[in-house]
N, C-alpha and C positions, 0 to 999 in steps of 0.2 A: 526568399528563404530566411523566414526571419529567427528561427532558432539555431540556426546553422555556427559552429564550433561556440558555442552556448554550455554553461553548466548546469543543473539540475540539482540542486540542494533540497530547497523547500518549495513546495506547491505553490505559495506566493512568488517565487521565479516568474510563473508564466501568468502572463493576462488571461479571464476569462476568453475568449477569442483566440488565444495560440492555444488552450485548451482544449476547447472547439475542434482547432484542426487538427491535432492528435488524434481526437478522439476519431473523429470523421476516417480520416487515413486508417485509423485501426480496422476500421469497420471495412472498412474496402479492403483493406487484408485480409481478415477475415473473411470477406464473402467471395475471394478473389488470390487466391494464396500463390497460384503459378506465376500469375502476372506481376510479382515481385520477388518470385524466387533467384535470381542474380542480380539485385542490384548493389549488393553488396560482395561482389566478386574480389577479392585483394582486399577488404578492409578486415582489420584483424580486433578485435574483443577482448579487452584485459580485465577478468575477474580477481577483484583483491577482498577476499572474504575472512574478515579476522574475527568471526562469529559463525554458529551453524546455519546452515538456511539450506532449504531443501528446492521449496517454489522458488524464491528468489534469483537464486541463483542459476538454477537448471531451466527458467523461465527464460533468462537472460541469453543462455549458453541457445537454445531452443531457438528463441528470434532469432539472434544472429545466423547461426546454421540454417533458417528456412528461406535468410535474404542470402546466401551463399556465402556469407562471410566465413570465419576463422576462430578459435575461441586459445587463451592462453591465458593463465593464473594460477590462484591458489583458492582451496576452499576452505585451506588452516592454517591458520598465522603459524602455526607448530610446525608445518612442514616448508615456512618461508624464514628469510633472515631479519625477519622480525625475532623472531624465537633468537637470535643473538643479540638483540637489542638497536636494529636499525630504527632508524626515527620512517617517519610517513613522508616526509620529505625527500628523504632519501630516497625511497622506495619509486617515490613518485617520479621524481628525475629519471628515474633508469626506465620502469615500466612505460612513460609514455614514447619514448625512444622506440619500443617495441610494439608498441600497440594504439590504433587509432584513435579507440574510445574504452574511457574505464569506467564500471560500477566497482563503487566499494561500499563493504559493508562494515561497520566497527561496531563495537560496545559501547566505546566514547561519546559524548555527542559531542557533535563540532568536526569529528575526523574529518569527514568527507568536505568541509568546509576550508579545513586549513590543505587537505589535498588537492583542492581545486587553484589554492594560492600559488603551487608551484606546478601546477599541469600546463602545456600546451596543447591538451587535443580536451575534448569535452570528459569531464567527470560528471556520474550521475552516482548519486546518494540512494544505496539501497538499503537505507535502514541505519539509524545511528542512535544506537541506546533506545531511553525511552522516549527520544527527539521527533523525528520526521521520518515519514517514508511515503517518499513523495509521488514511486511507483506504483503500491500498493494502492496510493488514490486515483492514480491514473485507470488504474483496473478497476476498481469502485465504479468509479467516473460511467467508465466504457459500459459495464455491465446494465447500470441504471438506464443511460441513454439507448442500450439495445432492448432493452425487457419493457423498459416504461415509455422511451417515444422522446424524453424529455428531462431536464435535469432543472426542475423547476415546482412549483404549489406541491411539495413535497412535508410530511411530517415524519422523520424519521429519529430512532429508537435506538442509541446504540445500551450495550446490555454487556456486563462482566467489571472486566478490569479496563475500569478508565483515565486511573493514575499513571501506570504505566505503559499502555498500549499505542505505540506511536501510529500504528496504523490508525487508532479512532481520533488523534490530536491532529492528524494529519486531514484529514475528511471532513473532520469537525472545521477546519479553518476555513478548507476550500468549499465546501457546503454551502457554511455561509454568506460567500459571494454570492450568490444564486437564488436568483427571486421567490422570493416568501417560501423560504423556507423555515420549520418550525423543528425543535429538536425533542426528546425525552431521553434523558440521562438516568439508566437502571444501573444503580451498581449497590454494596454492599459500604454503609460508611467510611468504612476503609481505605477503596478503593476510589472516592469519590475523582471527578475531574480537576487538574490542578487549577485553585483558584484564579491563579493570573491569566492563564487561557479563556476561563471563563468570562470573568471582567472583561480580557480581550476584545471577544466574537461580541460580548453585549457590547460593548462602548463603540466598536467599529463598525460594527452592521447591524446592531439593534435587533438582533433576532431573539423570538422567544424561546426558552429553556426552561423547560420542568426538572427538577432533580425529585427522583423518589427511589423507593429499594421492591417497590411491585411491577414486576411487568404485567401481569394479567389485569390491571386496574386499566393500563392505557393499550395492552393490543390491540382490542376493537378499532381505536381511532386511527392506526398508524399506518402509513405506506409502506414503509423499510424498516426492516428488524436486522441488526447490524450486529450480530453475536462476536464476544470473545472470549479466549479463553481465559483462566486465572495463569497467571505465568509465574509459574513458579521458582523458573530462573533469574526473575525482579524482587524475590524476595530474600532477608536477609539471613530468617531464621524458618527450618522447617514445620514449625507449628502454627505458625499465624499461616501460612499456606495451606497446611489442612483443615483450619479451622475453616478457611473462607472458601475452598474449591469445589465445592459443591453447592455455593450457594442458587447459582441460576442455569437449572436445566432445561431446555426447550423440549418437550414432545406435542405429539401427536395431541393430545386431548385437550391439551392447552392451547391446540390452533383451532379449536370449532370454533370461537371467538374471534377471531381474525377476520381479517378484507380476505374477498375469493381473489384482490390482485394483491395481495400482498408479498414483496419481495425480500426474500429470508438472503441475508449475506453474511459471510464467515471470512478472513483473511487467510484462515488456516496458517496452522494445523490445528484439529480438533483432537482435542481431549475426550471430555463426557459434556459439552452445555448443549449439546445437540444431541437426542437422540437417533439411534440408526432406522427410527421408526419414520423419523420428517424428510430422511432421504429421498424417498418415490412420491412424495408430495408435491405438484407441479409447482409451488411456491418458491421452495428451496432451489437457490442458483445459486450455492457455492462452488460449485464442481464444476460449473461452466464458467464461473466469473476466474476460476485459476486458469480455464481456457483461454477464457477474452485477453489475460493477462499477458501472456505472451504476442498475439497480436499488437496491443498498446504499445508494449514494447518494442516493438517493429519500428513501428510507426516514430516512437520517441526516438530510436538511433538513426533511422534513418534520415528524420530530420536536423538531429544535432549533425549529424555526418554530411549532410549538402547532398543526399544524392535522389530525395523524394521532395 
């Protein structure tokens, strides 16, 4: 058990191959849900959520509950003693005392990094600023290898906000591991992907990158259409937000151009870049890949925890 009392920051944590087995075990959860409903009898789940999250969180709360565990936290620094001014340290020493395994979410990036410095039980990173969120690619991960067979001769498209979308920086890294894989980067100049990530994924795995601001130039050619939305909570003033949040809508008329296997993904929550027309589209698996997600999650505590 080789993730066993392990931490979970950034996607680069785990080898392709303990990857692999996440994913794998998710999937046999998924298709096998009673056969792991108590292995997690007596282990207790400390959610420390000092940002809003709706999936994330209730994802988490979800897995634990389905392997029969326990769930205990917060889902607003405002209702915890942070809101007095404790440090993460603090908090951290007391909470792992109380609870097996912790996700934490922050604004910060870095929190969940320096949480893990004073943790004794496994810390997982659900999301930190506009950093990593290293779950959210687990669930990507899952979903592709369920729909497509394969996480591999892939061209995939992510499209919105890519400056601050840690879900797309997050993918975007672990992606790249993975054999010939080809990326297109749709955003609004604005928004572009941070240079140094770029440079990154090029220098370290040679992978090709388009940046352009048309998605209907490259749909035809694409596997994965990786939608986000503009976050408006990344931004510092209300007007550069309205000017850009409309820029990329997905409908229906704009998909006749598309692969008949082409796999539409969302992190969620959706705004308007999706219309509610690509819903009943058999394309679109956002509303199953926030399913898959909670499986993933299964599967990632139960193996940080020793008991799968």
């Amino acid at each position: 058990m080789p993730l066993i009392n392990r931490h979970l920051i950034d996607p680069n944590d785990l080898t392709l191959e303990e990857l692999q087995q996440i994913i794998e075990l998710g999937l046999k959860m998924y298709n096998q849900p009673k056969a792991y409903s108590e292995i997690c009898k007596g282990k207790i789940l400390g959610t420390l959520f000092y940002e809003p999250s709706t999936r994330t969180r209730l994802s988490f709360e979800s897995a634990m509950l389905k392997m029969g565990g326990t769930v205990l936290g917060f889902s607003d620094a405002n209702t915890s003693s942070a809101k007095k001014g404790e440090s993460i340290a603090d908090t951290i020493r007391v909470l792992d005392d109380y609870a097996d395994i912790l996700v934490m979410r922050h604004p910060r990036e870095g929190a969940p990094l320096l949480a893990s410095q004073f943790s004794t039980v496994p810390v997982i990173n659900g999301g930190d600023g506009g950093h990593q969120h290293p779950t959210q690619t687990l669930t990507d991960l899952i979903t592709i290898q369920n729909y497509r067979g394969s996480i591999s001769n892939l061209k995939v498209a992510f499209c919105g906000d890519l400056l601050f979308g840690r879900t797309v920086h997050s993918l975007l890294k672990t992606l790249s591991r993975f054999e010939n894989i080809s990326f297109v980067l749709v955003s609004p100049s604005e928004l572009k992907i941070p240079c140094h990530l770029k440079e990154e994924i090029q220098q370290e795995y040679n992978v090709e990158i388009i940046e352009t601001t048309s998605l209907e130039e490259h749909l035809p050619e694409i596997d994965i259409l990786y939608m986000t939305r503009i976050q408006k909570e990344r931004f510092f003033n209300e007007e550069d937000y309205v000017k850009l949040k409309d820029c990329y809508i997905l409908n229906q008329a704009k998909l006749k151009h598309a692969k008949d296997n082409l796999l539409i993904l969302h992190p969620l929550p959706r705004v308007n870049e999706i219309s509610y027309d690509v819903d009943d589209d058999p394309r679109a698996k956002y509303f199953e890949q926030a399913k898959l997600g909670v499986y993933v999650r299964m599967a990632l505590m139960a193996m940080l925890l020793g008991v799968a």
